[in-house]
N, C-alpha and C positions, 0 to 999 in steps of 0.2 A: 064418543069423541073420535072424528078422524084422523087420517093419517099425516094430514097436514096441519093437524092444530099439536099433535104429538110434537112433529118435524119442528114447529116452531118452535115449543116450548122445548126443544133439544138445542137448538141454536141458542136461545136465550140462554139455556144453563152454559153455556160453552162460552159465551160472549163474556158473561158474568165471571166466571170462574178465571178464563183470562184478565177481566181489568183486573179482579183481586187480587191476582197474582204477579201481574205485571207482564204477564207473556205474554205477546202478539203472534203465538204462531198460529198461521192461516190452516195449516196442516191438522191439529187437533180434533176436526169436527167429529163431534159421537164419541171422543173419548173418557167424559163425567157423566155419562148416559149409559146406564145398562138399558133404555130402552131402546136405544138405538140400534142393536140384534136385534130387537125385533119386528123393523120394521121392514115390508117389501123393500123391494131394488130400485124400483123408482121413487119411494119417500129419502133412502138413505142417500141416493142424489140428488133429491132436492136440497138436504140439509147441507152434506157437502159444497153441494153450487149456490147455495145462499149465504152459507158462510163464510166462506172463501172471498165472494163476492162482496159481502160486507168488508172485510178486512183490509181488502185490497183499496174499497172506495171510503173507508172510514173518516179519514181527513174531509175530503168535500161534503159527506155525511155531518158529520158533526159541525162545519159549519151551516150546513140548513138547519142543524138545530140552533145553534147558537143565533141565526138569524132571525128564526122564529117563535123561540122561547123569549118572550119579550122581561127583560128584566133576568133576565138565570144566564147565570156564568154558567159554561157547562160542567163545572168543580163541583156546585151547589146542586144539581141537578140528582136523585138518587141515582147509582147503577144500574137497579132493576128497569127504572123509568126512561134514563138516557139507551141503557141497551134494549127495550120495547121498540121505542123512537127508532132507532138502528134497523133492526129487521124491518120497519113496516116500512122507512124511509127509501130501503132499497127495493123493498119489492114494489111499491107505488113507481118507482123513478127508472129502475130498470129490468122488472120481469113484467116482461108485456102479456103472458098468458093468466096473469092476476089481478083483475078489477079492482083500482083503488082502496072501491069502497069494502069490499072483501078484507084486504090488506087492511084497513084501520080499523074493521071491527074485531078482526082475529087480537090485534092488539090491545083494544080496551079490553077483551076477555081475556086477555092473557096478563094484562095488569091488575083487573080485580080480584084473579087468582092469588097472583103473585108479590103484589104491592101494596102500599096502602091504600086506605077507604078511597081515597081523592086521588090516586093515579089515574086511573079509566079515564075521569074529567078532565086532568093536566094533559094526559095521553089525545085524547079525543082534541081538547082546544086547537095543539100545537098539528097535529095532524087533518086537521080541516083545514086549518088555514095552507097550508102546504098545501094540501088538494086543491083547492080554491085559487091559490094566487100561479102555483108553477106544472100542475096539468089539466085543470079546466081554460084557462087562460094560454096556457100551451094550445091545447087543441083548438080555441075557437081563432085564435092567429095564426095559426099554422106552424 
């Protein structure tokens, strides 16, 4: 496993552990991770700058989910599954050094992990369509 499937699955526990709790602090990343020591200086910045960056863009985030999850409040939606959604949504939408389709697959692997049997699928649906409608459609208009 890479260093960036680690990093992910560091941010999700951190995403997580925040909604359970009810904190929003942006400041936390790597803090419910003892893997997080172990990773180089540029994974422990990616996690930092992806989490951070989640946090801060959370609200317009979670409305593309709630736009795109047809029929799911985002209430009803699991944690695991909405904070998946979360990391892949930001990095599809604003890390440009990460291929969409990179970003969606790290996330069904990280929901079959992590979720139930039918995440990866729920994950996959809501995340194609996002790719499809707001950066392939993006790109071919300009």
């Amino acid at each position: 496993m890479g260093n960036r499937r680690i990093a992910r699955e560091i941010i999700l526990k951190n995403l997580y552990a925040n909604e359970i709790s009810g904190c929003d602090n942006s400041d936390s990343a790597g803090l419910v991770s003892e893997e997080f020591s172990g990773l180089d200086e540029k994974s422990r910045l990616f996690v930092s700058d992806i989490y951070r960056g989640i946090m801060e863009k959370k609200d317009k985030i979670d409305s593309i989910i709630v736009r795109y999850a047809d029929n799911w409040d985002l209430n009803r939606i699991a944690v695991l599954d909405k904070n998946i959604l979360r990391f892949a949504i930001y990095e599809m939408l604003f890390v440009e050094d990460i291929p969409p389709v990179v970003s969606i697959n790290e996330a069904i692997d990280i929901a079959k992990k992590f979720s139930t049997k039918d995440s990866g699928k729920f994950v996959n649906g809501i995340l194609d369509k996002i790719h499809k409608e707001l950066i392939i459609n993006k790109d071919k208009n300009g």
